[in-house]
Structures are given as structure tokens and as C-alpha cells.
N, C-alpha and C positions, 0 to 999 in steps of 0.2 A: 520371498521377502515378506515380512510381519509387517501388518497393520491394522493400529489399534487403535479405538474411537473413544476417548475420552470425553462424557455428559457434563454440559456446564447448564445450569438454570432456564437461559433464555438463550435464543437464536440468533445467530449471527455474528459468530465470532470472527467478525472480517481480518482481524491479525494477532499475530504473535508476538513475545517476546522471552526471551529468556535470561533473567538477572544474573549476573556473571559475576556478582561482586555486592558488599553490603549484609542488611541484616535478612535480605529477601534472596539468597543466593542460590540459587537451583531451583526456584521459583518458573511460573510459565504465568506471565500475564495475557490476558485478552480484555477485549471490551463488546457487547454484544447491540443488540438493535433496541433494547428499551433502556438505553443510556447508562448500564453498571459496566464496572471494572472488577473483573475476577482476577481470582492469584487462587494461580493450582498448585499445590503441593504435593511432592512427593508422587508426581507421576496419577495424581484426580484423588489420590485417598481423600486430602482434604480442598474443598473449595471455597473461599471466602471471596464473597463481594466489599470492597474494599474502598470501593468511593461510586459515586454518580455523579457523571458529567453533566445531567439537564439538559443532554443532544442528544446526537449519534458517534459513539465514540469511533474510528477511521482506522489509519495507522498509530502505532505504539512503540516509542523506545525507551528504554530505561538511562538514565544516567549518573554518570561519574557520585551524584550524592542519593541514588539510591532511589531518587523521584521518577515520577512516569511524566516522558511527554507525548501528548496527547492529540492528534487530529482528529478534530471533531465536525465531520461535516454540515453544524448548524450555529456549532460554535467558535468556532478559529483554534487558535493555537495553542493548548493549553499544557498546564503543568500541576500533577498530583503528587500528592503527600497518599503514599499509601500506607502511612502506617496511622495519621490522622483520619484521612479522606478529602481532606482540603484541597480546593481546586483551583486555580489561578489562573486568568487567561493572559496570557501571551502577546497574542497578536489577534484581533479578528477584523482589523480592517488593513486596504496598501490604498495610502493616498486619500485616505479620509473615506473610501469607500469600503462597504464592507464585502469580506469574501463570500464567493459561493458556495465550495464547497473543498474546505481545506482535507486534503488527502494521505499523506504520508509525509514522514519526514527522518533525515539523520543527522547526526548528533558529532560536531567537529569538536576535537580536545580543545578550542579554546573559548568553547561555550555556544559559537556561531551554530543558527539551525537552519538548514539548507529545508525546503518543504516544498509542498506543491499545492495550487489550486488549483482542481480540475475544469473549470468552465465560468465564464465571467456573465456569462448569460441563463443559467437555468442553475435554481438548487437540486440542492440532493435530492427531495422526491422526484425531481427530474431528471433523473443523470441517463434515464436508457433514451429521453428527448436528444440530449445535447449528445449523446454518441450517434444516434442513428441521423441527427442532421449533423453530426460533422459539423460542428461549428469552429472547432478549430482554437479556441479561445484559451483554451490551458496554458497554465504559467508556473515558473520554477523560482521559489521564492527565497528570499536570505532574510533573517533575522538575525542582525549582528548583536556580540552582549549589551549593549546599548540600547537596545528594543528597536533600535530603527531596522524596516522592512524594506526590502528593495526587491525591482520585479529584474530577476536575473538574463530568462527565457521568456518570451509570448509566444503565441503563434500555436503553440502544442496541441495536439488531436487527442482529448480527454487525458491531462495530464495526471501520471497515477504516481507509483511507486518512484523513493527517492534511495539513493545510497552512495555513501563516502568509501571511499577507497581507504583501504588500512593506512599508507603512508599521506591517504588526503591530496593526491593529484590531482584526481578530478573526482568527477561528483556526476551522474548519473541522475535521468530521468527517463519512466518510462511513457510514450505513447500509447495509451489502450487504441486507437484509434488507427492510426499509424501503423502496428505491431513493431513498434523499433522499441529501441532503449538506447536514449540519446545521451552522447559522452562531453559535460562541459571542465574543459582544462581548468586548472586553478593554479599548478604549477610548469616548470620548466619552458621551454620554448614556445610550449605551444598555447601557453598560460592566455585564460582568455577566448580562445578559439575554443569553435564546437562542431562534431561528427557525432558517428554512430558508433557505437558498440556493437550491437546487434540489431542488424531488419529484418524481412520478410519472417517472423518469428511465426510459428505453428497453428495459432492463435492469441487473443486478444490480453496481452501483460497486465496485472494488474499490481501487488504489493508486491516488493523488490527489499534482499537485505542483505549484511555482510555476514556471511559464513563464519565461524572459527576457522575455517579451513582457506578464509581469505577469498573464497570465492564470492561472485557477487549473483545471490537465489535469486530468478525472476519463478513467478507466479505465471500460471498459461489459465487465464480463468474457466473456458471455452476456446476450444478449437475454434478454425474458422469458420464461417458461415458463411456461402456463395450471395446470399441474398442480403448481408448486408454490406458485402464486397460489393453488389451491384449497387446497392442503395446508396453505397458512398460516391459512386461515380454515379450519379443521378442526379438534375438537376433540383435546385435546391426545396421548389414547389411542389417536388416529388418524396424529397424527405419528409418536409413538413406534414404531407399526409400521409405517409406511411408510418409516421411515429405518433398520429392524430388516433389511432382506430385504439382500441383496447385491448390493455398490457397481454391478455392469452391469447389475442392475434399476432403479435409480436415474434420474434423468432427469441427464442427462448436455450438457454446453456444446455450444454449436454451433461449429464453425467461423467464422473470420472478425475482422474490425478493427474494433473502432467504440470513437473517445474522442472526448468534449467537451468545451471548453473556456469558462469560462464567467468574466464581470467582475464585477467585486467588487456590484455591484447585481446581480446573479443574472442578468443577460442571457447568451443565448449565444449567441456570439461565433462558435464551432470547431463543425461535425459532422463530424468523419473518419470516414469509411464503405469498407471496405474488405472487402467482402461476400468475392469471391476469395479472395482472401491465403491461402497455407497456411501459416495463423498460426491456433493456437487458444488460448483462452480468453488472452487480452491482460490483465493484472493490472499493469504498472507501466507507465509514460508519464514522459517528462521531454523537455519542448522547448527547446531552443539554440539561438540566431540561426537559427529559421524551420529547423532538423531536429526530428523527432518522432522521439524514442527508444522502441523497445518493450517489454518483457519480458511473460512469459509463464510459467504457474505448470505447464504440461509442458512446451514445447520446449527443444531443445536448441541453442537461440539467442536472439538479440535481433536484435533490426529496425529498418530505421528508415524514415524516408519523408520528403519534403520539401514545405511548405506549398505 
């Protein structure tokens, strides 16, 4: 199986996306950690930085007119013009309070953007805080075309990755914390009501997206780690200082590739295992006519690989 690392500028290419339509069509978006938005062309020959967000730009989807929207974990919800660089925001507060750390989002045919915020207690320079104490706080957000924000789900264990089902049944969130990838109805009987897709997952989900192939890609950022299995079943004064000592005491990602892919009955379908790869902690996925796009919330690239 080939794989091959494609250099973009700066570090951090936490997600992917690939334009499917418009004047950026076979295009690979990402967004990295010193706030630009690249557009790769033609498989890296060309790379252009293409707007800056003034955050940290998160998940990335492209839409119906061609525009990026944008989670931006300092920013909220945003919308770019990549052909300007104009930047709009969206959404960055629920309820007149602002978000902490707006995470992933997708994108329903009638404009609705279904999102997430991972933690209502710690921002993003804090996000290995509010996963290692489990706080629990993560929420599954709705932005109808009206702008109005509603909080869908609470309760979530570092809510991450979002994703719509092709026909828009239901709508998917993932738990980093949790390892699930929870399923909320939108249509038929069950409309309304919420379950799982996928639990006890290999390790810790992070960006989630819809295939061409209709499947729905979870990201596995990091296998599991025993210690901070324990540290979640720990009582809470035991988090707090264990997430208190300094970040390269911390238990820290492994090396390596692993995403799955799984059908709307929760079967799965994908194990991509890519133990080798010097590729760490893998956080966005997006599959194209049978390419597997990567990003990754250090490197200073995206990847890709072929089924």
C-alpha cells in the first residue's frame, strides 16, 4: 500500500478536505496551526495559502458555493472566500456565551450546519486539560440558515468530529473521550432519538467525514493508552493533578495510521492500519474515488494513501 507525504508551509494540518465541485474542483484544502488555509493542487505541485483565519483553523468543509467553512478553535464558526480570502464568522457564541473550542463540522443540502464544541470549560490551549479530567462538557451544535445556534447534545466526552449521512438521517458525533461515535436521528421513526454507531473504538476518534463511497471515515488519533483509561476512572482531584505537571510528563500519542470506516448500520467496513507511517497523531480523513486523504494535528503535512 503507497504512501505519500505531501509538505505544506507550516504544521498542523489538523483536516482535510477535497472540493468536489466549483472553480477549486480536485483541489485538497487544509488549515494549519499559525491560522493559514492552504489549497493544494494537483496532488502538492502547487500550494497556495489562500486566506487566514486570525485563530486556529479546526475542521474544514467545502460548500455547495464553493466557500470553506471553517472551525476555528479561538474563533467560532467561520466562512471563507478562497478565491478573495474573506473571512466571515458564522457563529462564535450559544446563548450569548462564547464558544471554547468550536471543532468540526458538516454541511446539510439546506444550508443547516450541524458542529461541535469540544469543552465549555477549557480552551484550546487546553484541550489535553479537559480530556485528561474528563469533564464531560462537549456539545453538538445546529446552526440553522437563519443563524440561529441551538445546543443539540450536552454531556459529551471531548466532543470532536461531526458528519451527515448522504440521505441526512441522522448526523453523527464523535466522543474523543468516550471512544464512541454517537448517532443522533433526524429522520424516520427514530427521529429525535440518540444511540451509538460505534463504541469501545481502538483509540481515541478525532475528525470524522463522509466518503464518496458513502461511508462515514473516523480518524483513531492515538491508540489507547492504559493510563489515561485509568485516569478517567479516577477520582476527579486525581485528574486535576495529573493534567497539573508538564505537557512531556503527560502521556503522549503514538506514532502511526489507523482510520475506520464504518456504514450507516454501524458495521465496519475500513480498518486502515498503517503502524510504520511517519505520520503522527492522524486527526482529519476525507476519502475520494478510493484516495484516503490525511491530516494531522503536528505534522507539517498531509498524506494520502490508496484503498
Amino acid at each position: 500500500m503507497t504512501f505519500e507525504l505531501i509538505g505544506v508551509p507550516a504544521r498542523g494540518t489538523e483536516d482535510v478536505v477535497v472540493a468536489t465541485h466549483g472553480r477549486d474542483e480536485g483541489a485538497v484544502f487544509t488549515g494549519t496551526e499559525d491560522g493559514s488555509i492552504w489549497r493544494i493542487v494537483d496532488h502538492g505541485r502547487r500550494i497556495d495559502r489562500v486566506a487566514h483565519t486570525g485563530g486556529r483553523p479546526l475542521g474544514i468543509e467545502h460548500d455547495v458555493d464553493g466557500r470553506l467553512v471553517v472551525c476555528d478553535g479561538e474563533r467560532g464558526l467561520l466562512r471563507i472566500d478562497p478565491g478573495t480570502g474573506a473571512v466571515e464568522v458564522l457563529a462564535d457564541r450559544v446563548g450569548g456565551v462564547p464558544m471554547r473550542v468550536c471543532n468540526n463540522a458538516a454541511l446539510a443540502a439546506d444550508g443547516t450546519i450541524w458542529f461541535s464544541d469540544s469543552s465549555t470549560v477549557h480552551p484550546l490551549s487546553e484541550w489535553r486539560k479537559d480530556f485528561g479530567r474528563h469533564t464531560c462538557t462537549g456539545r453538538l451544535l445546529r446552526r440553522d440558515p437563519d443563524g440561529t445556534v441551538e445546543v443539540v447534545l450536552d454531556g459529551l466526552a471531548f466532543a470532536n468530529g461531526v458528519t451527515l449521512t448522504a440521505d441526512e438521517s441522522f448526523v453523527t458525533v464523535a466522543e474523543s473521550g468516550r471512544r464512541t461515535v454517537v448517532r443522533h436521528w433526524l429522520a424516520g421513526d427514530r427521529a429525535g432519538t440518540t444511540d451509538l454507531l460505534a463504541d469501545d473504538l481502538p483509540g481515541y476518534p478525532d475528525n470524522t467525514a463522509l466518503g464518496s463511497d458513502g461511508l462515514i471515515w473516523v480518524t483513531i488519533a492515538s491508540p489507547v493508552n492504559p493510563v489515561v483509561t485509568l485516569l478517567h476512572r479516577s477520582p476527579a482531584w486525581v485528574r486535576r493533578a495529573a493534567t497539573s505537571v508538564p505537557e512531556r510528563m503527560q502521556p503522549q500519542p503514538e506514532p502511526g495510521v489507523r482510520v475506520q470506516a464504518f456504514a450507516d448500520d454501524g458495521s465496519l467496513v475500513h480498518d486502515l492500519q498503517l503502524p510504520d507511517a511517519d505520520f503522527t497523531m492522524v486527526t482529519g480523513v476525507r476519502e475520494h474515488d478510493g484516495v484516503v486523504w490525511l491530516g494531522s494535528l503536528h505534522e507539517a503535512a498531509v498524506a494520502t494513501t490508496r484503498l
